[in-house]
N, CA, C and O atoms as a GROMACS GRO file, in nm:
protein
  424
    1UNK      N    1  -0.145  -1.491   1.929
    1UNK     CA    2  -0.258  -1.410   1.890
    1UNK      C    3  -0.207  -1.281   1.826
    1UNK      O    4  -0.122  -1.216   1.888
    2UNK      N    5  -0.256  -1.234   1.695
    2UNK     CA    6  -0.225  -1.107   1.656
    2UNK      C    7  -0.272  -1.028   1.674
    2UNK      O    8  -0.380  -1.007   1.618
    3UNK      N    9  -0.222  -0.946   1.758
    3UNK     CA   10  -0.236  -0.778   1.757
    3UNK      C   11  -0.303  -0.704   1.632
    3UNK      O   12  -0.284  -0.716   1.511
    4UNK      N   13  -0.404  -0.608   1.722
    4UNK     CA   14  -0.463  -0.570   1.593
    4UNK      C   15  -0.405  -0.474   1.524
    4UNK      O   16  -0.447  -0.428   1.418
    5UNK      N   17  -0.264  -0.424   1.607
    5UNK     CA   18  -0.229  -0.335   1.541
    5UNK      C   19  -0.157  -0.452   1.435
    5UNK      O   20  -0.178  -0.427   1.316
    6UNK      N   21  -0.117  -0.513   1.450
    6UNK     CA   22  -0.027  -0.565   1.363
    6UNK      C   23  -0.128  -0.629   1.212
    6UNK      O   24  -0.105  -0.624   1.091
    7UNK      N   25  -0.253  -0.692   1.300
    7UNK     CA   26  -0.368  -0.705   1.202
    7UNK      C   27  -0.370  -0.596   1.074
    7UNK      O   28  -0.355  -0.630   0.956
    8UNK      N   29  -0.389  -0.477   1.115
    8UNK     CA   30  -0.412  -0.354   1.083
    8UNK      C   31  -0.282  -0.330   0.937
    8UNK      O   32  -0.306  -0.334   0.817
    9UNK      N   33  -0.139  -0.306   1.009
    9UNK     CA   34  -0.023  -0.325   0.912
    9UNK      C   35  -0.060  -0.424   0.802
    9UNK      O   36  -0.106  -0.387   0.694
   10UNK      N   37  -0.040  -0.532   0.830
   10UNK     CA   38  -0.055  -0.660   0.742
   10UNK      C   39  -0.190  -0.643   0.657
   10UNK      O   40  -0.168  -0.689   0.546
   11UNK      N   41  -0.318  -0.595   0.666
   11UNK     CA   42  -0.407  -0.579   0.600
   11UNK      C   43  -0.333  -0.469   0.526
   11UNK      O   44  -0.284  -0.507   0.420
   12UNK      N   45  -0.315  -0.346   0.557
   12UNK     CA   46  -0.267  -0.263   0.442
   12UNK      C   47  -0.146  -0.304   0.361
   12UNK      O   48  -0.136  -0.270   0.243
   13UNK      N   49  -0.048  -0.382   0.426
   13UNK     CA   50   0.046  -0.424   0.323
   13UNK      C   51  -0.044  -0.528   0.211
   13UNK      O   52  -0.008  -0.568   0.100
   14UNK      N   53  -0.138  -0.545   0.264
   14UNK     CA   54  -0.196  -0.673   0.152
   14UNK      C   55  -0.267  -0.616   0.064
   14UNK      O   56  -0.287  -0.687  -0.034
   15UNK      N   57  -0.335  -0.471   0.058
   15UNK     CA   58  -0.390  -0.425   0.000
   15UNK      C   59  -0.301  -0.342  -0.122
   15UNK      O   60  -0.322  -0.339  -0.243
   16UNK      N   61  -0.209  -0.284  -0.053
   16UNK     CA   62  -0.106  -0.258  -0.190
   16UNK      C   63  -0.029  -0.364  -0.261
   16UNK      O   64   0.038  -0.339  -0.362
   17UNK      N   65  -0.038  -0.481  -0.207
   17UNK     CA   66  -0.022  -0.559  -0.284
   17UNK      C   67  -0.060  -0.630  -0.395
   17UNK      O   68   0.002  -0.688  -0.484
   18UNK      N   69  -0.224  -0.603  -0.359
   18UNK     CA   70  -0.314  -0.611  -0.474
   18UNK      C   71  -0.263  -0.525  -0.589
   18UNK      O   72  -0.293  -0.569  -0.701
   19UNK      N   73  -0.172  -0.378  -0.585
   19UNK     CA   74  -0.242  -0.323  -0.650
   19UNK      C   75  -0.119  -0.343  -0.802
   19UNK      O   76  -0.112  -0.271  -0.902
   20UNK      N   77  -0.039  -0.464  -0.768
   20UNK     CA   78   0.060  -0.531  -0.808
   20UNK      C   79   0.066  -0.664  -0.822
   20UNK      O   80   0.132  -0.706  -0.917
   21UNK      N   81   0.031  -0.713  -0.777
   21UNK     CA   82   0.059  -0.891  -0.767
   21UNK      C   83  -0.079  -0.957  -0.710
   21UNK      O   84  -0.090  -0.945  -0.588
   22UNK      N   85  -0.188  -1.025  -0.776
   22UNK     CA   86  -0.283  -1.099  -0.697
   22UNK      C   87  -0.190  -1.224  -0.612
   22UNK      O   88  -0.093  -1.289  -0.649
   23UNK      N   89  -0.275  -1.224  -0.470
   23UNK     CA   90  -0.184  -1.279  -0.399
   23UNK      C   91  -0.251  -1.420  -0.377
   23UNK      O   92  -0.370  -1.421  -0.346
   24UNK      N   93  -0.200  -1.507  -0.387
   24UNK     CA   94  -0.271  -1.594  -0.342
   24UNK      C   95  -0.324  -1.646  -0.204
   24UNK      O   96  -0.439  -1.672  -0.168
   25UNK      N   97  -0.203  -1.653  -0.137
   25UNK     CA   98  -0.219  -1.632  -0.008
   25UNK      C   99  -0.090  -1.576   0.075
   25UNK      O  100   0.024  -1.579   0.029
   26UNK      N  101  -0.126  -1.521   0.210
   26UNK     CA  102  -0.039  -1.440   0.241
   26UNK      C  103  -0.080  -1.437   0.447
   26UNK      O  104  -0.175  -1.388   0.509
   27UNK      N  105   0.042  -1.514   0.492
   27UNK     CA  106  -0.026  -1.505   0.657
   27UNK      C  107   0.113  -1.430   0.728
   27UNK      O  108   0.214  -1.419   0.659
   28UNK      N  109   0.112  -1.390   0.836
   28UNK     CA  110   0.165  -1.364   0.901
   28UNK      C  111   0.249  -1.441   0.966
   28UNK      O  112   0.199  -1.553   0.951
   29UNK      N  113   0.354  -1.455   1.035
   29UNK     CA  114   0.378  -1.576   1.128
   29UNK      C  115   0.501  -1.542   1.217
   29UNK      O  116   0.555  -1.432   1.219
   30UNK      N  117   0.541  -1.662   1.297
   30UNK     CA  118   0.643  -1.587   1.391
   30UNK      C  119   0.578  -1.540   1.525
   30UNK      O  120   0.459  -1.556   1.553
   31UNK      N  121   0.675  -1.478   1.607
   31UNK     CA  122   0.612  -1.375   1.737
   31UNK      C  123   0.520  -1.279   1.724
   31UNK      O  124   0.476  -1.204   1.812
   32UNK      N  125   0.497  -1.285   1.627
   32UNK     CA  126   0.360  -1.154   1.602
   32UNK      C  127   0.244  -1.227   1.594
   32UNK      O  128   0.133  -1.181   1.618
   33UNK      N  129   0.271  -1.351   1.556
   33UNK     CA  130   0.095  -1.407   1.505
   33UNK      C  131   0.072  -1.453   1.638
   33UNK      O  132  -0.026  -1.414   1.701
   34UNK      N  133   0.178  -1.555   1.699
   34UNK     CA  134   0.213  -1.615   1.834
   34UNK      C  135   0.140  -1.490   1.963
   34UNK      O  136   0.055  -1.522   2.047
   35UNK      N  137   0.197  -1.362   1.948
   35UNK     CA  138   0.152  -1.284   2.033
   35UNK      C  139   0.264  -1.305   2.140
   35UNK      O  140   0.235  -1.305   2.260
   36UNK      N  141   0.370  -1.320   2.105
   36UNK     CA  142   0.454  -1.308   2.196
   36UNK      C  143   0.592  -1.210   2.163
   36UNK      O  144   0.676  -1.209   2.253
   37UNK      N  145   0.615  -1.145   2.064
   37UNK     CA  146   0.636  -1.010   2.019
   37UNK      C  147   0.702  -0.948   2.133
   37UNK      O  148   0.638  -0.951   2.238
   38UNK      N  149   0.857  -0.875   2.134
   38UNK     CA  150   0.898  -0.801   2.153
   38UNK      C  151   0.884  -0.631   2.067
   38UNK      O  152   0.900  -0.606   1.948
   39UNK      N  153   0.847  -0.538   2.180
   39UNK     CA  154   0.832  -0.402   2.058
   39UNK      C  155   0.895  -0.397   1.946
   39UNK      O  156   0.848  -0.355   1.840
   40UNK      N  157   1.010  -0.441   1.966
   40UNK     CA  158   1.118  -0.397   1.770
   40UNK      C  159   1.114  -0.546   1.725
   40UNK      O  160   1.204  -0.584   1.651
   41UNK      N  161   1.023  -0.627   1.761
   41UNK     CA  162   1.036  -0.702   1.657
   41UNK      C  163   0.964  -0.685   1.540
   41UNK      O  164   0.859  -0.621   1.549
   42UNK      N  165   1.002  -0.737   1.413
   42UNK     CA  166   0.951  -0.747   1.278
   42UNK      C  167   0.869  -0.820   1.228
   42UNK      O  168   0.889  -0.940   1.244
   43UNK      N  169   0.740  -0.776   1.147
   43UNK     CA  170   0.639  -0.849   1.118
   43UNK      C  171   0.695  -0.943   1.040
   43UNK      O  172   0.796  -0.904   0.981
   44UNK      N  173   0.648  -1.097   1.014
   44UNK     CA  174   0.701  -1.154   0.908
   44UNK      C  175   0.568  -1.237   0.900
   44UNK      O  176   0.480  -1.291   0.967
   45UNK      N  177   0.620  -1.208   0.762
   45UNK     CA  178   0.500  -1.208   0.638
   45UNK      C  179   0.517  -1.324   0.509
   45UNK      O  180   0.618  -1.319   0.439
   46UNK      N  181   0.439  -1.400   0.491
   46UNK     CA  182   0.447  -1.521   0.405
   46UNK      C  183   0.361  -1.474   0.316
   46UNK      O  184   0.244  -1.449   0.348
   47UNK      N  185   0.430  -1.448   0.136
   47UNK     CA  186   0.314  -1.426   0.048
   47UNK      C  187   0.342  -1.559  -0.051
   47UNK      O  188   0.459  -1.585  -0.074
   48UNK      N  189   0.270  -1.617  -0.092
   48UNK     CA  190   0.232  -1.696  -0.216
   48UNK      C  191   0.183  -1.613  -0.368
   48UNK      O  192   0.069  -1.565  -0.362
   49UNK      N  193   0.223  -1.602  -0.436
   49UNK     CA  194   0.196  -1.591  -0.616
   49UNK      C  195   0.189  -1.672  -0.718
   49UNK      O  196   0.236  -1.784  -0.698
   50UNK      N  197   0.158  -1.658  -0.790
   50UNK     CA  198   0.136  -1.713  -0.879
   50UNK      C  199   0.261  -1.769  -0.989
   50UNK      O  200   0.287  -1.883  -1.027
   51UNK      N  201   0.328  -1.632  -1.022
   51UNK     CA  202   0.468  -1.651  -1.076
   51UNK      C  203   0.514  -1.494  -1.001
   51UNK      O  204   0.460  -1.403  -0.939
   52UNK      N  205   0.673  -1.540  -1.062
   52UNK     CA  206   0.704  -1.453  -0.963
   52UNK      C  207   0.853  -1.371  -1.058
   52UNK      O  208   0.891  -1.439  -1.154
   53UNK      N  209   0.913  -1.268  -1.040
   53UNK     CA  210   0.998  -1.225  -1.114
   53UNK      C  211   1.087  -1.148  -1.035
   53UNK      O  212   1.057  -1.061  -0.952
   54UNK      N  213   1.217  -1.194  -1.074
   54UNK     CA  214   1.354  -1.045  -0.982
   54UNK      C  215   1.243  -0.895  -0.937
   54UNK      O  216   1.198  -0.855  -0.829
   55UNK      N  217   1.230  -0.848  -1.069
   55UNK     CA  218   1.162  -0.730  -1.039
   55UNK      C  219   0.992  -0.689  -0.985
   55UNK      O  220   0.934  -0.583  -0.961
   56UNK      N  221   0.956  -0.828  -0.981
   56UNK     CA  222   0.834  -0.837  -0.877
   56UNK      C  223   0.861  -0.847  -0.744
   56UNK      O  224   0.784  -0.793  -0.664
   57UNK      N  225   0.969  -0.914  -0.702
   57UNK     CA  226   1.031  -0.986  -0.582
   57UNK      C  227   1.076  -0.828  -0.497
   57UNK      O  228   1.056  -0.815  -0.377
   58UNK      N  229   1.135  -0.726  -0.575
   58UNK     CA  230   1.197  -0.571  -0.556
   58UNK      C  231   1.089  -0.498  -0.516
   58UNK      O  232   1.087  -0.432  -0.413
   59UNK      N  233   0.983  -0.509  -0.606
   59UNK     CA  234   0.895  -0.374  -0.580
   59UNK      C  235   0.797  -0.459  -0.452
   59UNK      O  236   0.757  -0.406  -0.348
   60UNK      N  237   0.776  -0.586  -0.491
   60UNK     CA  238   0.706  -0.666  -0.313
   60UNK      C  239   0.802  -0.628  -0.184
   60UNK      O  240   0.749  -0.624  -0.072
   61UNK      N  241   0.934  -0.602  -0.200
   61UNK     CA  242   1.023  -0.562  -0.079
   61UNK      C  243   1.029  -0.401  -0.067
   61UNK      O  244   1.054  -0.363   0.047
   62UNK      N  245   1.010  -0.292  -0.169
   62UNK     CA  246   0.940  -0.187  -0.148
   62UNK      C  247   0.804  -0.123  -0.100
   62UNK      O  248   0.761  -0.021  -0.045
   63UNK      N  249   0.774  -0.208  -0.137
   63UNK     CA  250   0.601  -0.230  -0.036
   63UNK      C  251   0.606  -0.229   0.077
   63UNK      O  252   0.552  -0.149   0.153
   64UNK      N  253   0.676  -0.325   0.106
   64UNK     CA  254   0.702  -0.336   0.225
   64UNK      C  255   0.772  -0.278   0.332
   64UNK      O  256   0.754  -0.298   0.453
   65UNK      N  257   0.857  -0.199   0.276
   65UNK     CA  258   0.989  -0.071   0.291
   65UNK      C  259   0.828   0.042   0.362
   65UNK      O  260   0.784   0.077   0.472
   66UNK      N  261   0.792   0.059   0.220
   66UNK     CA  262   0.689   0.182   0.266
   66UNK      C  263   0.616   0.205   0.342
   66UNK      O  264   0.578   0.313   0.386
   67UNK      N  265   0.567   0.014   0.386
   67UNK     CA  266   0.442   0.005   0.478
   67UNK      C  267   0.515   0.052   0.613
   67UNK      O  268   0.502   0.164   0.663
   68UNK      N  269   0.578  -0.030   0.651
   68UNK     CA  270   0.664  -0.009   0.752
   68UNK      C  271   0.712   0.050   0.808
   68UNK      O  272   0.748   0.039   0.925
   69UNK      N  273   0.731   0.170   0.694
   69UNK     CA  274   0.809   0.298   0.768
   69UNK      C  275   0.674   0.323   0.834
   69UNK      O  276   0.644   0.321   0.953
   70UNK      N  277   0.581   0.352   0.702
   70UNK     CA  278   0.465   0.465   0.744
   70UNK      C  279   0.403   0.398   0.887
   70UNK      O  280   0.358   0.470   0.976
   71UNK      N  281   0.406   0.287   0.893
   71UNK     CA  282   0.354   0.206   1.034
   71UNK      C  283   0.447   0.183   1.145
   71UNK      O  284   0.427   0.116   1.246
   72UNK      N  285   0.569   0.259   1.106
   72UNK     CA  286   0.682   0.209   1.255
   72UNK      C  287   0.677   0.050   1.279
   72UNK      O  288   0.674  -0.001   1.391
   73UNK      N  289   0.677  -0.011   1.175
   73UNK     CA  290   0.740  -0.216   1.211
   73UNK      C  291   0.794  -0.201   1.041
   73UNK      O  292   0.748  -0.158   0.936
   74UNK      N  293   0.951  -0.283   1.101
   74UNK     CA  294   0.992  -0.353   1.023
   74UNK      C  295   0.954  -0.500   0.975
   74UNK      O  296   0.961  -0.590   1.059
   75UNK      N  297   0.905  -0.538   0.813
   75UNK     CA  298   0.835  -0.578   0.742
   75UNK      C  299   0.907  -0.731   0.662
   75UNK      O  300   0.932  -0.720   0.542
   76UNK      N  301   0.930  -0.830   0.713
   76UNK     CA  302   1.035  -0.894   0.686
   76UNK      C  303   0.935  -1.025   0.570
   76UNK      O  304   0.849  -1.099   0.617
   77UNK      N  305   0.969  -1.025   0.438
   77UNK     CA  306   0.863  -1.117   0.358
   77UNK      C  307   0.952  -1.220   0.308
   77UNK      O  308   1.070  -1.211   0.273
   78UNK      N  309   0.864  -1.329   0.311
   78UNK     CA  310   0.932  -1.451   0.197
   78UNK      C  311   0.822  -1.432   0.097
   78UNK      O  312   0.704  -1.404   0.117
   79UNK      N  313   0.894  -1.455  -0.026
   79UNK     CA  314   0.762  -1.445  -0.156
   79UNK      C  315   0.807  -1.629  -0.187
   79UNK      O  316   0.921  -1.676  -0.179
   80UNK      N  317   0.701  -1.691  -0.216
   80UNK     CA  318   0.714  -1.856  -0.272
   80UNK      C  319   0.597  -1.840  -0.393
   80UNK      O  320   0.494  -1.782  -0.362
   81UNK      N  321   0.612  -1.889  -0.527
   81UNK     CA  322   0.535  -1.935  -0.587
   81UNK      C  323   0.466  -2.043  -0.582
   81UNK      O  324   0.511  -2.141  -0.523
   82UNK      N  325   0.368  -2.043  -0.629
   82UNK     CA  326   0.290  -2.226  -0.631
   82UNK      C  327   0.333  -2.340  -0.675
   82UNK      O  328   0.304  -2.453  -0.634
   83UNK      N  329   0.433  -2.296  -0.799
   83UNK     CA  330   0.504  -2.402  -0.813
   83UNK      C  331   0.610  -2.460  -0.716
   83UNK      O  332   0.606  -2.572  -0.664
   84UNK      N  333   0.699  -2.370  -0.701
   84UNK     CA  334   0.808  -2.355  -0.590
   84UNK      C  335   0.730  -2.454  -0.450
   84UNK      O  336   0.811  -2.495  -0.367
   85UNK      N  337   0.609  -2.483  -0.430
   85UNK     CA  338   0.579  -2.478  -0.299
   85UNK      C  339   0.516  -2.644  -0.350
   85UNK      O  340   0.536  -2.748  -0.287
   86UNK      N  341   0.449  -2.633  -0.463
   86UNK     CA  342   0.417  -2.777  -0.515
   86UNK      C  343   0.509  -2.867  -0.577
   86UNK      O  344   0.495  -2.989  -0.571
   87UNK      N  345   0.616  -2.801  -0.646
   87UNK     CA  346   0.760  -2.912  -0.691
   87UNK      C  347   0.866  -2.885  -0.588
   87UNK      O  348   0.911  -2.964  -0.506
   88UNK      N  349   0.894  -2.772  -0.606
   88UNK     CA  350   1.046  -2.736  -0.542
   88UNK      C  351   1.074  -2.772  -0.390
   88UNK      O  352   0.996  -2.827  -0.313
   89UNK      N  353   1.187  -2.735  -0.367
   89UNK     CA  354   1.226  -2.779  -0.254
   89UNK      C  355   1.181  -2.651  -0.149
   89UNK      O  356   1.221  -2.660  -0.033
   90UNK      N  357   1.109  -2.548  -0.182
   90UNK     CA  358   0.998  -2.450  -0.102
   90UNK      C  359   0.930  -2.545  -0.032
   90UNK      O  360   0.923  -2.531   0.091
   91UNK      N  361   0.879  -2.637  -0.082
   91UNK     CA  362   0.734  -2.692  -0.010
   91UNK      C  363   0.781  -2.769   0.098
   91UNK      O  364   0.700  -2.804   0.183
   92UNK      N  365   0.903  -2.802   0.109
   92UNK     CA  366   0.963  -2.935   0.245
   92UNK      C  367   1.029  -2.858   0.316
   92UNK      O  368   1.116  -2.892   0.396
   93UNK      N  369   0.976  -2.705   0.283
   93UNK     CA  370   1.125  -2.610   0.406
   93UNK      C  371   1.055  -2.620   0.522
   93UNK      O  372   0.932  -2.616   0.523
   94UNK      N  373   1.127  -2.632   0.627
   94UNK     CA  374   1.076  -2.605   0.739
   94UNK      C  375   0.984  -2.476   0.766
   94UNK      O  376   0.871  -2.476   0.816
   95UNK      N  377   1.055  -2.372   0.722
   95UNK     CA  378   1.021  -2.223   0.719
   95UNK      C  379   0.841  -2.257   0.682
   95UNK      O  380   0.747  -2.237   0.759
   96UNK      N  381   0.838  -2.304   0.563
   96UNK     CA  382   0.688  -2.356   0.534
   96UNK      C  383   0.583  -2.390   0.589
   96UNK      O  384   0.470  -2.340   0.590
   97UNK      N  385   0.632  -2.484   0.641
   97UNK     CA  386   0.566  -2.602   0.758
   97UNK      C  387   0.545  -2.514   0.834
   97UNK      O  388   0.426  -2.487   0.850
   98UNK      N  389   0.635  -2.441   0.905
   98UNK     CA  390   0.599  -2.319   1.067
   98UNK      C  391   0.479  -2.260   1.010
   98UNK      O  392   0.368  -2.281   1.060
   99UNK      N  393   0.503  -2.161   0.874
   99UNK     CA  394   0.362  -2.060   0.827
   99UNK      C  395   0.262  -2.137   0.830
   99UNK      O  396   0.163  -2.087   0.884
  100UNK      N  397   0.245  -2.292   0.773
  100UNK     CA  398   0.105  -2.338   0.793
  100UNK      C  399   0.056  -2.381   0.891
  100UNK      O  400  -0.065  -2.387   0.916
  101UNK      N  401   0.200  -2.436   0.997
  101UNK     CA  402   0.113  -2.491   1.092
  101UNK      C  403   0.051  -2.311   1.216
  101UNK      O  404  -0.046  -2.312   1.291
  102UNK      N  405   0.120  -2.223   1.202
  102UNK     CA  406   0.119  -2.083   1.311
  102UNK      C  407   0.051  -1.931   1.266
  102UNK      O  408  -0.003  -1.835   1.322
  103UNK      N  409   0.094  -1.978   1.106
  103UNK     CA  410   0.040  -1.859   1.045
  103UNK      C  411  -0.114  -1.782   0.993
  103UNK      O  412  -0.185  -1.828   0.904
  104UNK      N  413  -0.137  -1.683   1.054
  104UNK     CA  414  -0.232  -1.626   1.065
  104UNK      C  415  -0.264  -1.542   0.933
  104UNK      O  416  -0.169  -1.468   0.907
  105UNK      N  417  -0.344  -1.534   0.863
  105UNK     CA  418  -0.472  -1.476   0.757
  105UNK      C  419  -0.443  -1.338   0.826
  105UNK      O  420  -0.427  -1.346   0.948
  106UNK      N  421  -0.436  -1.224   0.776
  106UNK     CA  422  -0.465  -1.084   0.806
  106UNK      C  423  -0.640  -1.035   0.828
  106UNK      O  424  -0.669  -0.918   0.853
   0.00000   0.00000   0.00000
C-alpha cells in the first residue's frame, strides 16, 4: 500500500514531468507501493513515453534529483518507450512484469 506521503512525491514528480515529456504512463513500484518500505528507502518509479532521447532521459533524472531533494526520498526511475516495451526486449524484462503486476498509479 502507498503511503500518502509517497503518493504525494510521485504526484509532484509527475506533474513536472508534464511540463516536459507527456507521460504515458508512470506507477510506482517496489517497497513503497508494497508498503513495506524501510525509511531510506528509494521511491522507484516506472515512466513510459512516447519516444525518448539521451537528453530527455538527463533532464527526466534531474527531475527527479530536484523532487527528491525538495521531498527528502531518493527518486530511482526507469524511462521505457512504447516501442521498447512493444518490440524490444523491455517488454519480457522481468523488471516489467513486477511494475505491472505491483505497480501503483500515483
Amino acid at each position: 500500500m502507498l503511503a500518502e506521503t509517497d503518493r504525494r512525491i510521485a504526484r509532484e514528480f509527475q506533474r513536472r514531468l508534464a511540463t516536459v515529456v507527456p507521460v504515458l504512463d508512470m506507477r510506482v513500484f517496489g517497497s513503497r507501493a508494497r508498503g513495506d518500505a524501510a525509511p531510506d528507502s528509494d521511491l522507484d518509479v516506472f515512466i513510459e513515453v512516447a519516444e525518448s532521447t539521451p537528453e530527455l532521459r538527463q533532464r527526466i533524472s534531474e527531475i527527479a534529483w530536484e523532487v527528491g531533494f525538495e521531498m527528502d526520498r531518493v527518486i530511482s526511475v526507469v524511462v521505457a518507450t512504447r516501442d521498447q516495451l512493444e518490440h524490444g526486449a523491455m517488454g519480457a524484462s522481468p523488471l516489467v512484469l513486477h511494475v505491472e503486476r505491483e505497480g501503483v498509479r500515483p
